[in-house]
Structures are given as structure tokens and as C-alpha cells.
LOVOPA-353214 format. One line per field, with one value per residue: residue number from 0; residue in three letters; x, y, z of N, C-alpha, C, CB in turn. Coordinates in steps of 0.05 Angstrom, whole numbers, plus 5000, padded with zeros to 4 digits. Glycine has a CB too. Example, Ala and Ser with C-alpha at 12.3 -4.5 7.8 and 13.67 -1.06 7.14 Angstrom:
BEGIN
resi = c(0:1);
resn = c(ala:ser);
n.X = c(5264:5257);
n.Y = c(4886:4955);
n.Z = c(5156:5142);
ca.X = c(5246:5273);
ca.Y = c(4910:4979);
ca.Z = c(5156:5143);
c.X = c(5264:5258);
c.Y = c(4934:5001);
c.Z = c(5156:5157);
cb.X = c(5226:5282);
cb.Y = c(4911:4988);
cb.Z = c(5181:5114);
! end
This chain:
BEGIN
resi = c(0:1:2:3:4:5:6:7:8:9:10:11:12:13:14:15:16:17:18:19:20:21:22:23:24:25:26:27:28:29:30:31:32:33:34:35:36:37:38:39:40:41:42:43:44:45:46:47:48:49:50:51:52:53:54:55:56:57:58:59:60:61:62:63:64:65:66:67:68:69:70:71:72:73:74:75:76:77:78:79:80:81:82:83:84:85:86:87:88:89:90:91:92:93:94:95:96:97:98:99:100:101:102:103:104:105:106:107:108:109:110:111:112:113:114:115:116:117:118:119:120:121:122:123:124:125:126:127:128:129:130:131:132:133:134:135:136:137:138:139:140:141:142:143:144:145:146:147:148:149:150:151:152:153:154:155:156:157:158:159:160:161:162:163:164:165:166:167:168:169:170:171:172:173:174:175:176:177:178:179:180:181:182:183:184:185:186:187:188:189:190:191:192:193:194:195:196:197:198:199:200:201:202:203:204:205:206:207:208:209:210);
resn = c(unk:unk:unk:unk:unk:unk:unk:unk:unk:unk:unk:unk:unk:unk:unk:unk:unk:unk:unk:unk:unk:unk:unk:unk:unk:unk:unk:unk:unk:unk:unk:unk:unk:unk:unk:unk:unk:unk:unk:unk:unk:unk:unk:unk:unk:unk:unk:unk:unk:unk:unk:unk:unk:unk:unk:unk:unk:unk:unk:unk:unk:unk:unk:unk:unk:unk:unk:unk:unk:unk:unk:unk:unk:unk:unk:unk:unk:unk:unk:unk:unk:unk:unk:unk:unk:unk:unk:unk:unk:unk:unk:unk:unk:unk:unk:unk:unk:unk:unk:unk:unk:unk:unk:unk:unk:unk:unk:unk:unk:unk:unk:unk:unk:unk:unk:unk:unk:unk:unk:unk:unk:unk:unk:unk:unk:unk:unk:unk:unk:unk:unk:unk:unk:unk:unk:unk:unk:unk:unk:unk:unk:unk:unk:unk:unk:unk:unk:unk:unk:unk:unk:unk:unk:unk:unk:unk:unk:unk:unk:unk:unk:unk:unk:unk:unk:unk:unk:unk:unk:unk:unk:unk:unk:unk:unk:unk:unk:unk:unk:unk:unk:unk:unk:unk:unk:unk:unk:unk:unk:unk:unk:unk:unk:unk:unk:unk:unk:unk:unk:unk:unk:unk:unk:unk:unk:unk:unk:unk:unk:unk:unk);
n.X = c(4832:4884:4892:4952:4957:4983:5002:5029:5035:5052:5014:4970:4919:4908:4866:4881:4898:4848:4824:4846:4832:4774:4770:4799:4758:4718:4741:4736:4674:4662:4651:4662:4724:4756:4821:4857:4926:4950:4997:5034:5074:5104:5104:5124:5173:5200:5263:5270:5313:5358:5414:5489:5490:5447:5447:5497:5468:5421:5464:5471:5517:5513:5471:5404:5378:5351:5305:5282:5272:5232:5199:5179:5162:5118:5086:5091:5057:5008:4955:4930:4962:4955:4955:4954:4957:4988:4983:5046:5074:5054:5065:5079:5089:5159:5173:5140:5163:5211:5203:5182:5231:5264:5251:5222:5262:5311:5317:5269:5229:5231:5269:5331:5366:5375:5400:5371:5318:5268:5249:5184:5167:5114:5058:5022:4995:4958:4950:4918:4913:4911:4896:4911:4892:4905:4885:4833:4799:4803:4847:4887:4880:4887:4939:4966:4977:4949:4956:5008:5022:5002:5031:5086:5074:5030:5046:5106:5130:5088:5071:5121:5141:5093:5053:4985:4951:4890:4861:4866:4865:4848:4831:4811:4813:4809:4824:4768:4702:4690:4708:4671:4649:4695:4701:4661:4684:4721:4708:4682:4712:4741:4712:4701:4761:4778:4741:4745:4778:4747:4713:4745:4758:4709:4698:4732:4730:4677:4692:4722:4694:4663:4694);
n.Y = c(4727:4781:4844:4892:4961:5011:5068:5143:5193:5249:5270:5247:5259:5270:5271:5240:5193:5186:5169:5122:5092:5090:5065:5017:5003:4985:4943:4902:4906:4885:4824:4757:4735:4766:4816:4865:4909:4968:5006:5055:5094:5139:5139:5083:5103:5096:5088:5123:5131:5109:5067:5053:5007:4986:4993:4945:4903:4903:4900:4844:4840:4838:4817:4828:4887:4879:4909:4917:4867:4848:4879:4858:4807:4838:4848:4800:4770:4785:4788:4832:4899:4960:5022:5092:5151:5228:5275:5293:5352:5330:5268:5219:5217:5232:5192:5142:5138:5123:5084:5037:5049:5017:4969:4931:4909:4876:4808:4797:4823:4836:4802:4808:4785:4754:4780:4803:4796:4804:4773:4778:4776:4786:4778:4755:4795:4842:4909:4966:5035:5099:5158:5232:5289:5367:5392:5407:5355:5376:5398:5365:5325:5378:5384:5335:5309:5263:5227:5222:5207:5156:5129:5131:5104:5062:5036:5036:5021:4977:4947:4934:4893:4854:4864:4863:4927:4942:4980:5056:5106:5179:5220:5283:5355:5358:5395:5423:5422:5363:5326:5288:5264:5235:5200:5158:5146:5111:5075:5051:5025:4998:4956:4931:4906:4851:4829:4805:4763:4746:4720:4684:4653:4622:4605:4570:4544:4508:4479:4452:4418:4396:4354);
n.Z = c(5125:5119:5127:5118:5138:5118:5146:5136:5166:5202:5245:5276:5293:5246:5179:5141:5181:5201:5155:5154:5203:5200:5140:5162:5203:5157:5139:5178:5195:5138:5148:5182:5197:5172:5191:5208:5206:5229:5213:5234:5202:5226:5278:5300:5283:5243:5190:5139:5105:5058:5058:5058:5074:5065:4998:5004:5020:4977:4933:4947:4984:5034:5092:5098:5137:5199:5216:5167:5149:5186:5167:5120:5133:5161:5112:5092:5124:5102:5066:5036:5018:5040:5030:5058:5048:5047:5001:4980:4941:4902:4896:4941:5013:5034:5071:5070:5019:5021:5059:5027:4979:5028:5037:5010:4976:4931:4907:4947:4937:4878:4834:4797:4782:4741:4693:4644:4650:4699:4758:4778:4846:4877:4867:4891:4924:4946:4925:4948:4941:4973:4964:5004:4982:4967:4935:4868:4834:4786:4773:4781:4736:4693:4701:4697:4734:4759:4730:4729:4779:4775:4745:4754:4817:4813:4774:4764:4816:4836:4792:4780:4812:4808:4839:4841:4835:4858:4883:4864:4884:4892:4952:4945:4961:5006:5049:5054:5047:5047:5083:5106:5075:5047:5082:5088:5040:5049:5087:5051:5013:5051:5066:5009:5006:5006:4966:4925:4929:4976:4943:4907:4947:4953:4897:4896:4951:4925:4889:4906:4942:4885:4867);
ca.X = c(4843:4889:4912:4969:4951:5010:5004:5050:5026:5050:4987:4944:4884:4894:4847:4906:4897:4823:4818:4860:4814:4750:4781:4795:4734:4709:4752:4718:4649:4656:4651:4672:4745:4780:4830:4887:4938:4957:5036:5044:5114:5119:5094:5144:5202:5207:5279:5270:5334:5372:5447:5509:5475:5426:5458:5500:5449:5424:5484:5474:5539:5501:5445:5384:5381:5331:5288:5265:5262:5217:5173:5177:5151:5092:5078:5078:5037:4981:4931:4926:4973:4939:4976:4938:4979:4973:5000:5064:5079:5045:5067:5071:5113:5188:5168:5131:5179:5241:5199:5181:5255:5288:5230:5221:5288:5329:5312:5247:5206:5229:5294:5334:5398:5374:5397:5352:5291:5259:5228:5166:5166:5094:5045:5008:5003:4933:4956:4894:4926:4895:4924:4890:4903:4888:4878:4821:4811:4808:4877:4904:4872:4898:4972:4969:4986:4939:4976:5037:5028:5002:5055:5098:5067:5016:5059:5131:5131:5078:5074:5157:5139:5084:5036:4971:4929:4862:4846:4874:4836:4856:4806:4818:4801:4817:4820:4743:4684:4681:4717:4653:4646:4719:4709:4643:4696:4742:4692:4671:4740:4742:4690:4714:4783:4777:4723:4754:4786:4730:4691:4757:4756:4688:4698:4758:4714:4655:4715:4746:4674:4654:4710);
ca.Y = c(4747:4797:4878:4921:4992:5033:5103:5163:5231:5251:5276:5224:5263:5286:5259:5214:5174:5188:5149:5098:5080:5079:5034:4996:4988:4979:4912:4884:4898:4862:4804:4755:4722:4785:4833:4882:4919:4994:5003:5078:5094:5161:5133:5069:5110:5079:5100:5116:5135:5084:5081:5038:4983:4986:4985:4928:4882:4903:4882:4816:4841:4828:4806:4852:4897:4858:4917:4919:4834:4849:4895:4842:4798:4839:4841:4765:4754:4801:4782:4859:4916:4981:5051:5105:5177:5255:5286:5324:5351:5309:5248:5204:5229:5213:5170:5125:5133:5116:5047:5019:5038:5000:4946:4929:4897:4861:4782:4792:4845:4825:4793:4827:4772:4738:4794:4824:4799:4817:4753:4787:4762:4792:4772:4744:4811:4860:4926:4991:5057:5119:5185:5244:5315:5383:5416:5392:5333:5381:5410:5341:5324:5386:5385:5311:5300:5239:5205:5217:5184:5125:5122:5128:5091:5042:5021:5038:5003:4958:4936:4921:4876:4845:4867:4885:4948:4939:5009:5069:5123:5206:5233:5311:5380:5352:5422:5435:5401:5336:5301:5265:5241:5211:5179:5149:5126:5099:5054:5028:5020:4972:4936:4914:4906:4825:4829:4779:4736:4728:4702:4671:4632:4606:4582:4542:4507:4498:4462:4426:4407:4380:4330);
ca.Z = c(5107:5144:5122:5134:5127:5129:5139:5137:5177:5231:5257:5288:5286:5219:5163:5135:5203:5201:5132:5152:5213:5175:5132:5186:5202:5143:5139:5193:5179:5114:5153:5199:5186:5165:5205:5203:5230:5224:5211:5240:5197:5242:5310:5302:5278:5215:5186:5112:5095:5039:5055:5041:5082:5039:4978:5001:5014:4949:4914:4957:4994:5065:5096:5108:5165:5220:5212:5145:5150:5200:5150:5099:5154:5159:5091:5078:5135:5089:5043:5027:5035:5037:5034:5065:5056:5045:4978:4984:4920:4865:4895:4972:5028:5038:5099:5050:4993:5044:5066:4995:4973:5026:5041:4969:4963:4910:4921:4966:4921:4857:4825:4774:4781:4716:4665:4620:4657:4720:4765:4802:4869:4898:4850:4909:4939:4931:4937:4954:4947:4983:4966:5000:4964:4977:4898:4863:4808:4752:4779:4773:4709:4675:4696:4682:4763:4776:4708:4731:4799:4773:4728:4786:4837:4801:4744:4763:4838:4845:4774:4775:4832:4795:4853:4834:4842:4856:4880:4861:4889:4900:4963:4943:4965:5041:5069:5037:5061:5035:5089:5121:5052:5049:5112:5081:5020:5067:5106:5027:5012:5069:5059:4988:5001:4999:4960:4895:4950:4986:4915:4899:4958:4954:4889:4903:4960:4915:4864:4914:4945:4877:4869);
c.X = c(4853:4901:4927:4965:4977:5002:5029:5039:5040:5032:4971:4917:4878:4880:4861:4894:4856:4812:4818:4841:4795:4754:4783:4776:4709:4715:4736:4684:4648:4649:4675:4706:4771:4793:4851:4907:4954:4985:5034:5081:5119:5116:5117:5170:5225:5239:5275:5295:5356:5402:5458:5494:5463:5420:5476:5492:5433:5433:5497:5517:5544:5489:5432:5374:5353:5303:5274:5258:5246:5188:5165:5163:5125:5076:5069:5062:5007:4977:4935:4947:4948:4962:4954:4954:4970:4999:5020:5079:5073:5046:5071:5097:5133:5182:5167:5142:5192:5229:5197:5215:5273:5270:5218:5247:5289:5321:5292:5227:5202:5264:5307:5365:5394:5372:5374:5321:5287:5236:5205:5159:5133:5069:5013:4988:4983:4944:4931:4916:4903:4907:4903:4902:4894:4869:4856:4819:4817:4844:4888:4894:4881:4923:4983:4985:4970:4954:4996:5040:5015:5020:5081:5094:5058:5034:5090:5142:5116:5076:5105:5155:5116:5049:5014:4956:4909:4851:4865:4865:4853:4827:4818:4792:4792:4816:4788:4727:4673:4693:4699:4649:4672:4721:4689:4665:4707:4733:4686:4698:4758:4730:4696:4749:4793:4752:4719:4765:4767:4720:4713:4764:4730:4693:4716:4739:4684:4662:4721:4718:4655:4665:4707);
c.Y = c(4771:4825:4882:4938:5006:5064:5124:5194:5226:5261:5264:5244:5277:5266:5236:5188:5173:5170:5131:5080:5074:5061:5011:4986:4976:4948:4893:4888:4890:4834:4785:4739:4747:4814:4836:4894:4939:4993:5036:5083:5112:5152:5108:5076:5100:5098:5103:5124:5110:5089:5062:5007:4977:4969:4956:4904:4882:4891:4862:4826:4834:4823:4824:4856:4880:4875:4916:4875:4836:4862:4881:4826:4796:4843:4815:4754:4770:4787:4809:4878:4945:5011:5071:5133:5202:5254:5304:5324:5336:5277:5241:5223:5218:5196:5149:5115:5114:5082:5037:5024:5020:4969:4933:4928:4874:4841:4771:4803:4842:4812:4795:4811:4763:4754:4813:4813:4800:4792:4786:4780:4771:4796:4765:4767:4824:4883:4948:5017:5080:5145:5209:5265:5340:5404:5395:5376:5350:5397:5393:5332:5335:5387:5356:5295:5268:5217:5201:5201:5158:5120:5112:5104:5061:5025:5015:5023:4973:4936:4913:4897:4852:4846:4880:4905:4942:4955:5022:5098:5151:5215:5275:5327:5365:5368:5427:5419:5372:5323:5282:5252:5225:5196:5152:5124:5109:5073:5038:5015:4989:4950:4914:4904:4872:4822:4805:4764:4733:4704:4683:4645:4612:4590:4566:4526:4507:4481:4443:4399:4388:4351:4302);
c.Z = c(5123:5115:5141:5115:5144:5115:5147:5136:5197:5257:5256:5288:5261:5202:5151:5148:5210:5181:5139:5179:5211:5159:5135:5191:5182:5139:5152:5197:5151:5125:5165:5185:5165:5189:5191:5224:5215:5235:5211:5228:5220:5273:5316:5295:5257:5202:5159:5093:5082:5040:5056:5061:5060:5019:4983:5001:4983:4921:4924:4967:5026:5067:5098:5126:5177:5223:5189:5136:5165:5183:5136:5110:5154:5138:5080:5099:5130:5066:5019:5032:5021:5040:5042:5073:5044:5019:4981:4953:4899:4871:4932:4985:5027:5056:5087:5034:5003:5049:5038:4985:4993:5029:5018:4965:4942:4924:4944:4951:4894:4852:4804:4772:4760:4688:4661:4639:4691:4731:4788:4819:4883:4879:4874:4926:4928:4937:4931:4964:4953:4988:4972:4995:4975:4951:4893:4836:4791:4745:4766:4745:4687:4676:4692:4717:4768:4754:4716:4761:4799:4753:4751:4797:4831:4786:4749:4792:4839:4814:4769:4794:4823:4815:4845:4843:4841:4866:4886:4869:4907:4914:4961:4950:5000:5048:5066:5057:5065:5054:5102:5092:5047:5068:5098:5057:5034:5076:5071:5013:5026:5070:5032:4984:4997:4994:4938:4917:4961:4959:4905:4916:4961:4933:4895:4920:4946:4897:4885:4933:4926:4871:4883);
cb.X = c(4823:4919:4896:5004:4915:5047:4980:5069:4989:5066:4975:4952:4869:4918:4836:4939:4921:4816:4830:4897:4813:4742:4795:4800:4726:4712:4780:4731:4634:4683:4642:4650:4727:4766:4832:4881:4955:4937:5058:5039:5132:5104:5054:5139:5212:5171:5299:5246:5343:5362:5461:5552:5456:5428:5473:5509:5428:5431:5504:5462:5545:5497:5440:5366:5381:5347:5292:5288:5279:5230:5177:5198:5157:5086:5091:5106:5046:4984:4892:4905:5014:4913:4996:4922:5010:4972:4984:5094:5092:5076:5088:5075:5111:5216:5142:5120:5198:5243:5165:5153:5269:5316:5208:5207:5303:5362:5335:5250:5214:5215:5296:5330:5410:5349:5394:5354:5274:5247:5250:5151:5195:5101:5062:5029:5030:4901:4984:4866:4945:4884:4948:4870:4893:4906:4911:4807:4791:4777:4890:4903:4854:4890:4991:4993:4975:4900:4983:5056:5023:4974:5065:5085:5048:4996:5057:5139:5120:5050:5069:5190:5132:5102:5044:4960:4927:4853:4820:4877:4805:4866:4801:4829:4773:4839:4840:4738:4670:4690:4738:4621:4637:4744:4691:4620:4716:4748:4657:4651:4749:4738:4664:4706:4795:4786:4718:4784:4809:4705:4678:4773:4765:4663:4695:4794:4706:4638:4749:4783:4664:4647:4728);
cb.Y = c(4756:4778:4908:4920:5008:5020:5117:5157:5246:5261:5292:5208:5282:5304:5279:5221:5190:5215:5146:5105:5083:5095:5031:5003:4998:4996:4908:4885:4919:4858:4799:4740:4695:4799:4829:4907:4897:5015:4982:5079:5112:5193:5119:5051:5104:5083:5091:5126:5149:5086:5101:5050:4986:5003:5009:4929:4883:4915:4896:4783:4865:4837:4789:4857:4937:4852:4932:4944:4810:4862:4918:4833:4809:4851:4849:4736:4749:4833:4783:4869:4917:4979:5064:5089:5173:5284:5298:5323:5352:5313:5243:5157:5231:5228:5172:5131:5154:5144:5036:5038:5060:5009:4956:4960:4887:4866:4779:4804:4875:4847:4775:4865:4749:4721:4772:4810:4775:4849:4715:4792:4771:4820:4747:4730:4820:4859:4931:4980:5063:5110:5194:5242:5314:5398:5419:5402:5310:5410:5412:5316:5330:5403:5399:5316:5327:5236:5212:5248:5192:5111:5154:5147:5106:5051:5045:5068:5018:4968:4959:4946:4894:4821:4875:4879:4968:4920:5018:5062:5100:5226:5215:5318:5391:5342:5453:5428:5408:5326:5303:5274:5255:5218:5198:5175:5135:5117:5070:5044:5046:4976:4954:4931:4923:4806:4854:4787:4735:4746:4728:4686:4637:4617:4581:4550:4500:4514:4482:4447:4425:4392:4337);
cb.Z = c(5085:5175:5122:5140:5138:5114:5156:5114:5186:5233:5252:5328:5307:5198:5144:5152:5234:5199:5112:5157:5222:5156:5132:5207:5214:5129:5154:5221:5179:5094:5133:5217:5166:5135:5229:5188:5250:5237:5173:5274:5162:5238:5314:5292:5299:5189:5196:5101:5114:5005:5076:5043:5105:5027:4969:5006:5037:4950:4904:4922:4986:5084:5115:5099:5167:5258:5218:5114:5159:5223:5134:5088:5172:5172:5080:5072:5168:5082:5060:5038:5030:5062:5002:5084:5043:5077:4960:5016:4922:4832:4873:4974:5053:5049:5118:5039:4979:5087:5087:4966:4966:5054:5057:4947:4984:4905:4929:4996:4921:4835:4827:4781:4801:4719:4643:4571:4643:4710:4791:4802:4888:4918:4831:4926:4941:4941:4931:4987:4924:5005:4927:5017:4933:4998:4859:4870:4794:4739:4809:4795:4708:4671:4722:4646:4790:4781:4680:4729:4825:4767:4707:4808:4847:4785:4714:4759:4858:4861:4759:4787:4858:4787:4870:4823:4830:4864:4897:4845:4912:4871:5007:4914:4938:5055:5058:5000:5059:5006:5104:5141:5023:5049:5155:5071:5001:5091:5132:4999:5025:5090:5053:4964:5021:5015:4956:4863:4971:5000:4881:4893:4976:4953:4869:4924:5006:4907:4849:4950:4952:4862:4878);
! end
């Protein structure tokens, strides 16, 4: 069972990148037969800008650029994807945005050639979101900020894709003192992140063992 954790800071020693390696290790202390691999957007130079390329592959007018086939790549060679990012404004960075709009294409992400309905291509696909904030929950609670990015995020991306969420989770008040306790989440975070596939693969061989 393999992760990609993709993060988006540009500060490697900030808490972002601090999550995201706890995490990490959290993966692999769950046990033996699972690994990952940390997708730095800012450290690889990830381009997130959507332009007539883009759009023409899009509107199946070209093929898709060798970079973002390459991202797709490392997505289908995951079990899990994981997002691991800082809050700018209510919702994920442009870095982030910029990869899911062009890496999340037409005819790989989902398929929208058949009219009125929408094939979901990544059904297959666990997705663990990790948004860390700096206001605190009751901030987001009362201006209706943590609804609106799972509306967003949860429902309006990964949902259209048919990918599901299986954690959703805001670490806030990041400037404050709590971050040895988000590190603490982080590492439990990891730990469960094939937590139904593991149990889902046992039973299958305890099914395919009774046959």
C-alpha cells in the first residue's frame, strides 16, 4: 500500500512540512508493507498555472503536457493521496489549486464527453486532507469557513471525481501552542491512513482462502 503526500509551503521547516513528515512516519509505523513519497510542489517547481495548453487538451485538442502525465503517473501508482497544506484565505494555496486544476484533467479525473452525465474516473482513489489554519475552530464555525471548504474541496473536487474523503481534518491556531499536539495528529493520521484497506484486504484473502 503506497502514499503520495503532496505538500505546498515553501518553507521546509515550517509546520506544513513538519505535518507532512509525521505523517510520514506515521505510514510506516502502521506496519510492514506500506510506503510513500512526499511530492514537494515548491521544491520540484511545480507550474500551476492553467493556459491554452491546458485548455486544449481539455477540449481533447492535444495530448497532455509530459509533466502533468507524469503527476497522473504518480497518482495511479497510489493507494492514497494525501494533501498536506497551510490555509490562505479560507481555502488551499494557489500552488495546490494550480496542480488539481491542471492534474485533474478531462478523460483521466473524470469524463464529462457523455452529455448530461459525468463518468467518475477515481473511485479507486482514498483521498486524507490536512488543512492547517491559523484562526480558531469557533472562527471557522461562525463564518461558516470550515463548510465552505468542504463544500469546495470535499464535495466540489474530490466528490466530482468520485474520489473519496476519508479524512477531513482542520489542525488550527498553528501560530499558538498546540503544534506538538498536531504533530501527535499527524503521526495518528498516518497510522490510519490504510486502515479500511488493510481490513479490506484481509477479508478478500480470508474469501478467497475459503473457496
Amino acid at each position: 500500500m503506497h502514499a503520495l503526500i503532496v505538500v505546498a509551503h515553501p518553507d521546509p521547516e515550517s509546520l506544513t512540512h513538519n505535518v507532512a513528515r509525521h505523517l510520514a512516519e506515521g505510514i510506516t509505523q502502521a506496519g510492514e508493507g506500506r510506503s510513500y513519497e512526499i511530492a514537494d510542489l515548491t521544491d520540484e517547481g511545480f507550474d500551476p498555472r492553467f493556459q491554452m495548453t491546458d485548455i486544449a487538451s481539455h477540449r481533447g485538442r492535444a495530448p497532455i503536457a509530459p509533466q502533468i502525465t507524469a503527476e497522473q503517473a504518480r497518482i495511479d501508482r497510489a493507494d492514497a493521496l494525501v494533501l498536506v497544506y497551510p490555509v490562505y484565505w479560507w481555502a488551499m494555496p494557489g500552488l495546490l489549486k494550480g496542480w488539481i486544476d491542471r492534474v485533474f484533467s478531462n478523460g483521466w479525473a473524470y469524463d464529462d464527453s457523455q452529455g448530461d452525465k459525468v463518468v467518475k474516473k477515481l473511485q479507486h482513489l482514498n483521498v486524507h486532507l490536512v488543512g492547517i489554519g491559523g484562526a480558531d475552530a469557533q472562527t471557522y464555525a461562525r463564518r461558516g469557513y470550515d463548510t465552505a471548504m468542504k463544500t469546495q474541496i470535499d464535495h466540489g473536487i474530490f466528490d466530482y471525481c468520485g474520489a473519496p474523503v476519508v479524512t477531513s481534518e482542520l489542525l488550527l491556531q498553528s501560530d499558538g501552542p498546540d503544534g506538538a499536539l498536531h504533530l501527535q495528529t499527524a503521526g495518528r493520521i498516518g497510522r490510519d491512513v490504510f486502515k479500511d484497506s488493510a481490513g479490506e484486504a484481509k477479508a478478500k484473502n480470508v474469501s478467497a482462502g475459503a473457496k
